[in-house]
C-alpha positions in Angstrom: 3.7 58.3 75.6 2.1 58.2 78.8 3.0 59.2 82.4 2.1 57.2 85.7 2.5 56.7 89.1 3.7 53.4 89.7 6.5 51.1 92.0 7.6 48.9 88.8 9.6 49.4 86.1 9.3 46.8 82.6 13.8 47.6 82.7 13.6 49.1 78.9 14.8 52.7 78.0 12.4 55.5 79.3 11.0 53.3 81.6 11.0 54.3 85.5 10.1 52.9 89.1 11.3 52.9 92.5 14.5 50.2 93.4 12.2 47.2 94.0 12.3 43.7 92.7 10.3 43.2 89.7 10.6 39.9 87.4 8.0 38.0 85.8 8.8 34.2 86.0 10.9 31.9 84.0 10.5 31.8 80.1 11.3 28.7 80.1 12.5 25.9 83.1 16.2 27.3 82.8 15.4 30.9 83.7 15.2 32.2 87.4 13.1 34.7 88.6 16.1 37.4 88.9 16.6 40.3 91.6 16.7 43.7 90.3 19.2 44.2 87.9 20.9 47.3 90.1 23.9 47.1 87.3 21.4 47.8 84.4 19.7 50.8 85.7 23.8 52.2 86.5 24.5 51.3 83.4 21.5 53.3 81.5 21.8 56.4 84.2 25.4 56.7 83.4 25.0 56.9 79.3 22.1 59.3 80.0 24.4 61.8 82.5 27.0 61.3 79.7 24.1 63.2 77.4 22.3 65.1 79.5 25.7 66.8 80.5 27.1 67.2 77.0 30.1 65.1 78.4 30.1 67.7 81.3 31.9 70.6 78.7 35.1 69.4 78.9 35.3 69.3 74.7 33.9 73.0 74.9 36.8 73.7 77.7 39.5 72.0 75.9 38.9 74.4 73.0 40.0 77.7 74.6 43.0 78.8 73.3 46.4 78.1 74.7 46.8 81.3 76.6 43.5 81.0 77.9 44.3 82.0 81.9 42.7 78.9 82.9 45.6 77.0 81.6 48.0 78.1 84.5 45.9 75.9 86.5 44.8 73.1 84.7 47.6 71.1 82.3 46.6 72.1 78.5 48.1 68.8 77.0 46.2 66.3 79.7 42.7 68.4 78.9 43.4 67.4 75.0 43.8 64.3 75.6 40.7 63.9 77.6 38.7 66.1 74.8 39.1 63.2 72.7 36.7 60.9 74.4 34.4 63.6 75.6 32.9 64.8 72.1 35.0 63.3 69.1 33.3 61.4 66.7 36.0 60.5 64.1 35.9 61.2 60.9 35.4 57.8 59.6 36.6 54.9 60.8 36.3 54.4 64.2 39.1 52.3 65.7 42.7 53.8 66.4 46.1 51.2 67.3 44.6 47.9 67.6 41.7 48.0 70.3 41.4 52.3 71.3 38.3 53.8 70.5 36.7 57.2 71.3 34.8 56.6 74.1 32.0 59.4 73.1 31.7 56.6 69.8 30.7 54.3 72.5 27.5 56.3 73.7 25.0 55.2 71.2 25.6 51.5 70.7 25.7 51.3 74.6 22.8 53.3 74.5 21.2 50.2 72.0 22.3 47.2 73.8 20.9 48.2 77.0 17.8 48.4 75.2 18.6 44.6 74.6 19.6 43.7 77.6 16.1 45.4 79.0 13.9 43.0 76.9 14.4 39.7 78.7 13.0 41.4 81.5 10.4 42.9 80.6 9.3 40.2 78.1 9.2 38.1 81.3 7.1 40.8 83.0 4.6 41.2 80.6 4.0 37.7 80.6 3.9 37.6 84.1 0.8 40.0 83.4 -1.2 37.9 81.8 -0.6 40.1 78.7 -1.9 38.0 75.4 0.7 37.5 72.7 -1.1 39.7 70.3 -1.3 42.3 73.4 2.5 42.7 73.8 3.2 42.8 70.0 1.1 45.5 69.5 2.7 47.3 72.5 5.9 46.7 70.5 4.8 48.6 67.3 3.8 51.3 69.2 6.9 51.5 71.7 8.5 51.4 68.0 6.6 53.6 66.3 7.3 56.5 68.9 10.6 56.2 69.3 11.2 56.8 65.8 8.8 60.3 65.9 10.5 61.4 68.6 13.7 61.0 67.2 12.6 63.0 64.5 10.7 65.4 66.4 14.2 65.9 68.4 16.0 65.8 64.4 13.7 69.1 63.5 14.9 71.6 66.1 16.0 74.7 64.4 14.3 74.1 60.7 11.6 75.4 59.3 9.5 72.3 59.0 9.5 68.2 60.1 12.8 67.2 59.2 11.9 63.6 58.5 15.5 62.0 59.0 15.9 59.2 61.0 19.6 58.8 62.2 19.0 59.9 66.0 19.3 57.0 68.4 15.6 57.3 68.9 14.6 56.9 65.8 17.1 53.8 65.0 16.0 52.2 68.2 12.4 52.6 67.2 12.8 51.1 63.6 14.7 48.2 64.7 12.4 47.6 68.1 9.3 45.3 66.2 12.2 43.3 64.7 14.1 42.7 67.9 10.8 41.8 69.8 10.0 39.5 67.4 13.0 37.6 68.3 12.1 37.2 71.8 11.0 33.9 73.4 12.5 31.9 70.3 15.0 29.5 71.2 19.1 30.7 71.0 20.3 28.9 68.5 17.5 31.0 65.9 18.3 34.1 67.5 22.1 33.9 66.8 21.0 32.5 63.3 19.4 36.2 63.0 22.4 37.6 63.9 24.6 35.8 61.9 21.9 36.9 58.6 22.1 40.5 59.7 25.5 40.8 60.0 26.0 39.0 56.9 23.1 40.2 55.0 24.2 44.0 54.9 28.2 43.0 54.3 26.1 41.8 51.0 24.3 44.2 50.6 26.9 46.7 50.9 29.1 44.7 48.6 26.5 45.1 45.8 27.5 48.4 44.9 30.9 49.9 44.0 30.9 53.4 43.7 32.0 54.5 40.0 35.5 55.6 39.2 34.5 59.0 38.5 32.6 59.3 41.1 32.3 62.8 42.7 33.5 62.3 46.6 33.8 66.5 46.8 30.4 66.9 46.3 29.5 64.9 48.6 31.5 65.9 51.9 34.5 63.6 51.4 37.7 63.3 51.4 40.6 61.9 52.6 40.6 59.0 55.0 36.5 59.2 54.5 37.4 57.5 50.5 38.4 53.7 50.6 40.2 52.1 47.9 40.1 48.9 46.4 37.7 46.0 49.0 36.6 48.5 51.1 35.6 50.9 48.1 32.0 50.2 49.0 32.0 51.7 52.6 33.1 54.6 51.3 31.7 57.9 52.9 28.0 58.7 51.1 29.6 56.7 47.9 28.0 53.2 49.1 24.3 51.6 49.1 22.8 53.2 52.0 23.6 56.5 51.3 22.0 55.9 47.9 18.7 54.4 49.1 18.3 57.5 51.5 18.5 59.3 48.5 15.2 57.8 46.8 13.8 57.1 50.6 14.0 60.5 52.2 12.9 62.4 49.1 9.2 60.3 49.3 8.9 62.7 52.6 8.5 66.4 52.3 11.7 68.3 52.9 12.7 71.6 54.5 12.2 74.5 52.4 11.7 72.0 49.5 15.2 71.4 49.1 15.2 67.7 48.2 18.1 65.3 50.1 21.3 65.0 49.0 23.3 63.2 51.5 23.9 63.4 55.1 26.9 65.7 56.4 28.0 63.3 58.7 27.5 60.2 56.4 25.0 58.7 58.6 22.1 56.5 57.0 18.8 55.5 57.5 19.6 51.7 57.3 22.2 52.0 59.9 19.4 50.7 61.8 19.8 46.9 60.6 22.7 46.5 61.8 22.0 47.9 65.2 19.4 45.5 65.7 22.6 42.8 65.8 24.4 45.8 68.7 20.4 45.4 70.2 20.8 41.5 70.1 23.6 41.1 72.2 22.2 43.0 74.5 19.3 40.6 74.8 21.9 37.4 74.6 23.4 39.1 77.9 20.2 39.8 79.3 19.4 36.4 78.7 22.6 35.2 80.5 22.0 37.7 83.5 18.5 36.2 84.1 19.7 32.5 84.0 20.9 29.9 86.4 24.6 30.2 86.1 26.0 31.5 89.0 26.9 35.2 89.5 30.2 34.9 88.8 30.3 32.6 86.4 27.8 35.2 84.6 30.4 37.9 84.9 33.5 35.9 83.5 31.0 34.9 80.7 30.7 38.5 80.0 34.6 39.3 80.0 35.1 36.5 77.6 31.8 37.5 75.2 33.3 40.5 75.4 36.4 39.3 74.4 35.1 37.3 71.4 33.7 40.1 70.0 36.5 42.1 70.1 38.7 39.4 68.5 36.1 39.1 65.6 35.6 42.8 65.4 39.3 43.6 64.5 39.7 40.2 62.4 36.7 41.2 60.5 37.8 44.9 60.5 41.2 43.8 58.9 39.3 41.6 56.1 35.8 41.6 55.6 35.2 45.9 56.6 36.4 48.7 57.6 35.3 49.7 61.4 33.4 52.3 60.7 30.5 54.1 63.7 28.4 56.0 61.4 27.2 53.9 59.1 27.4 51.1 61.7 29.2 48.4 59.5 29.1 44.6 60.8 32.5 44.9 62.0 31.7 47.7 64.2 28.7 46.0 65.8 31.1 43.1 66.6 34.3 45.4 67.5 31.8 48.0 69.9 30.3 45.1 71.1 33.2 44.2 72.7 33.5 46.9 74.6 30.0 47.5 75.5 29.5 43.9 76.6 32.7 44.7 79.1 30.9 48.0 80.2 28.2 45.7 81.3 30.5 43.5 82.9 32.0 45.7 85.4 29.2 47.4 86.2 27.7 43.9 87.3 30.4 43.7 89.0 30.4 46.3 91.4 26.9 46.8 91.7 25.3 43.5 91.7 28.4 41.3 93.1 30.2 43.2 95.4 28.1 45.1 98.3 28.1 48.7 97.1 24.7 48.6 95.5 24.7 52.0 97.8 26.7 53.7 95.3 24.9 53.3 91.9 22.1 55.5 93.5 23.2 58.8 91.9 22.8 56.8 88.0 19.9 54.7 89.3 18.0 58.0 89.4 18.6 58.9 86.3 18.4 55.5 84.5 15.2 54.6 85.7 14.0 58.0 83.9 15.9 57.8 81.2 13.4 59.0 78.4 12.7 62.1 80.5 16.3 62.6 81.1 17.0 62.6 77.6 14.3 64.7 76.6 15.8 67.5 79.0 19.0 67.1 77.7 18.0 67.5 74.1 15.5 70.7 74.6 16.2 72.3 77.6 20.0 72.3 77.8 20.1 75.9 76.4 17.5 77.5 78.6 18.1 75.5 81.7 21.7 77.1 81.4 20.5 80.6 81.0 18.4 80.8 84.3 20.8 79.5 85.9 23.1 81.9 85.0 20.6 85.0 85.7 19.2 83.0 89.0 22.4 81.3 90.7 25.5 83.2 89.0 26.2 85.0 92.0 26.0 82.1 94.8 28.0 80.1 92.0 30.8 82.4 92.3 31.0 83.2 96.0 31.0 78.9 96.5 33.5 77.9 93.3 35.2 81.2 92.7 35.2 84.4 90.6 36.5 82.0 87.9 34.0 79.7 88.4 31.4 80.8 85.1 34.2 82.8 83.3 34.2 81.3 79.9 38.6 81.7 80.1 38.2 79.9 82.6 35.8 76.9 84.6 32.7 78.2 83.2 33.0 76.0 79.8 32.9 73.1 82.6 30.6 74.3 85.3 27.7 75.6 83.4 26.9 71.6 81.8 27.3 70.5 85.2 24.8 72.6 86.9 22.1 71.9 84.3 23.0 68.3 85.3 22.8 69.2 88.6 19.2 70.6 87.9 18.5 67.5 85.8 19.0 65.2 87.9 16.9 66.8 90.8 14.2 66.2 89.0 15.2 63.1 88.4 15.6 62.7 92.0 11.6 64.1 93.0 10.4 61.5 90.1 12.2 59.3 92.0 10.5 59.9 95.1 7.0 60.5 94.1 7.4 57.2 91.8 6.5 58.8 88.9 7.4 57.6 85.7 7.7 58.2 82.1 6.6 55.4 79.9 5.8 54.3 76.2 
């Protein structure tokens, strides 16, 4: 990972510039040489506030209890409610009624398809460079091979020694990246193909193992609504294929304290990363559309109705083929989150690349145009960012918001994330300004 001081930007995560124009030319004769895609860099600076906030404590808040002084101010039932999409991550599946999802369930595969939709760009970019073949895939396995150490890096705060797990959003991104490059510049109808394999490559695979009737769920963390029956035995929770390979895989690395892996708390797997690459691949099909010659709106109501497609598969395919299930990223979930995602995108381009208020994505372009750095704060300075703010500004906090404003029975459950965001995003902001970036 490098730093520099430069005016462009190649659009991918942790990637930053100032807000000019930069586009390589056409990949082929149907591609335009775009404008700034104002929408994306929104789009990436709101997922990374989201973060970088710790969904602004309003789970933390919601979790006082009932008598808690603060609720004679603020309604208890509304705050629960909004809890919800602020931190949950079910315990399985992932969909609720017929199309409601936790919106915090929505942070890392929007997280991965703006990584798609990034690549069009800076594909173009880099070709605009003069940048040999050969030159940009090697840039690739190394943009690849860092993501996935730093997402382990990030994985190993608090033990005693490299946790060498590969589940954090980093680390899926990176394992997936070479793959997802390589699909680049090849014409659409191969690149669906791919998708179409992916998605139903690992419904086979995952149907290739049935876990065995007396098969021990308790000692594996599950219970419950986490144990399928019947089709959908095979996706149960750390009872299916992947969860078994990252019991032979992640036991070839050396383990904390030398306890060798047994299965992951949460259920997540290492292979979870295949099927994101499909999540990654729509991003690039909409990149792909954004940098093209349709017209702008046409673009958008192609969006709304992608996104509608997806959805319409993702529940079909949820109802039939697999269960919708986030954290182990099953092919209906890549089709039912894409959905939403691809609609995220949509209004987004929308309001800050149709209509004139370009003005007011400023506040996330900052942040999404150093969204690598932004993360990285999030993740390891959260804690201690908090604590001198509390020693250095507590006073001036209180005298502006309030004696309730850092009481923990009260606001302070709320206020303390959104200082550090506050601080965050200042630094953000002088990055910004003395066009400094953060690349890999």
């Amino acid at each position: 990972m490098n730093s520099a001081q430069t005016p462009q930007t190649d659009h991918e995560t942790g990637t930053s510039s100032t807000d000019q124009q930069t586009a390589g030319p056409a990949v082929d004769a149907e591609v335009t040489k775009p404008k700034r895609l104002r929408s994306l860099d929104a789009y990436r600076g709101f997922i990374m506030i989201m973060l970088a906030s710790a969904g602004f404590g309003i789970h933390s808040l919601a979790q006082l209890p009932k008598d808690a002084p603060v609720w004679h101010e603020l309604n208890y039932e509304f705050w629960q409610q909004l809890s919800f999409h602020f931190y949950y991550h079910p315990p399985w599946t992932s969909r609720f009624g017929l199309i409601d999802v936790s919106f915090w369930d929505l942070i890392q595969p929007a997280f991965m398809f703006m990584v798609g939709v990034a690549m069009p760009y800076s594909y173009a970019r880099r070709e605009t460079l003069g940048h040999s073949k050969w030159r940009r895939l090697a840039h690739a396995v190394w943009r690849g091979l860092v993501l996935t150490l730093i997402g382990v890096f990030l994985t190993s705060q608090g033990a005693p020694s490299t946790k060498w797990d590969f589940t954090n959003v980093l680390s899926q991104i990176g394992l997936g990246y070479v793959f997802l490059y390589l699909l680049m510049g090849r014409h659409v109808r191969v690149q669906w193909a791919a998708f179409a394999v992916i998605l139903v490559g690992y419904w086979i695979l995952f149907e290739s193992y049935t876990p065995p009737a007396d098969y021990d769920y308790a000692a594996v963390n599950a219970s419950g609504e986490m144990i399928f029956e019947g089709r959908f035995a095979s996706w149960s929770k750390n009872a299916n294929i992947a969860s078994q390979f990252d019991r032979w895989f992640l036991n070839q690395f050396p383990r904390p304290n030398g306890e060798p892996f047994r299965f992951d708390p949460g259920g997540y797997t290492t292979l979870n990363f295949v099927p994101s690459i499909a999540t990654m691949l729509l991003g690039v099909f909409a990149g792909q559309l954004l940098r093209s010659h349709h017209r702008p709106w046409n673009k958008f109501l192609i969006l709304i109705a992608s996104g509608a497609v997806c959805m319409v598969l993702g529940v079909v395919a949820g109802e039939l083929v697999c269960p919708i299930v986030k954290r182990i990223w099953t092919p209906s979930w890549v089709l039912f989150s894409g959905g939403w995602v691809v609609w995220m995108l949509a209004a987004f381009y929308m309001v800050f690349d149709l209509f004139p208020l370009r003005w007011l994505a400023f506040p996330l372009v900052v942040v999404g145009m150093n969204s690598i750095a932004v993360y990285l704060m999030g993740s390891l300075m959260h804690s201690w960012t908090q604590k001198m703010i509390n020693i250095h500004f507590h006073g001036l906090l209180v005298w502006f918001l309030g004696e309730g404003a850092l009481a923990d029975d009260m606001y302070g459950r709320v206020v303390g994330p959104t200082a550090v965001l506050v601080v965050f995003w200042l630094i953000a902001l002088w990055m910004y300004r003395q066009k400094f970036s953060i690349r890999i």
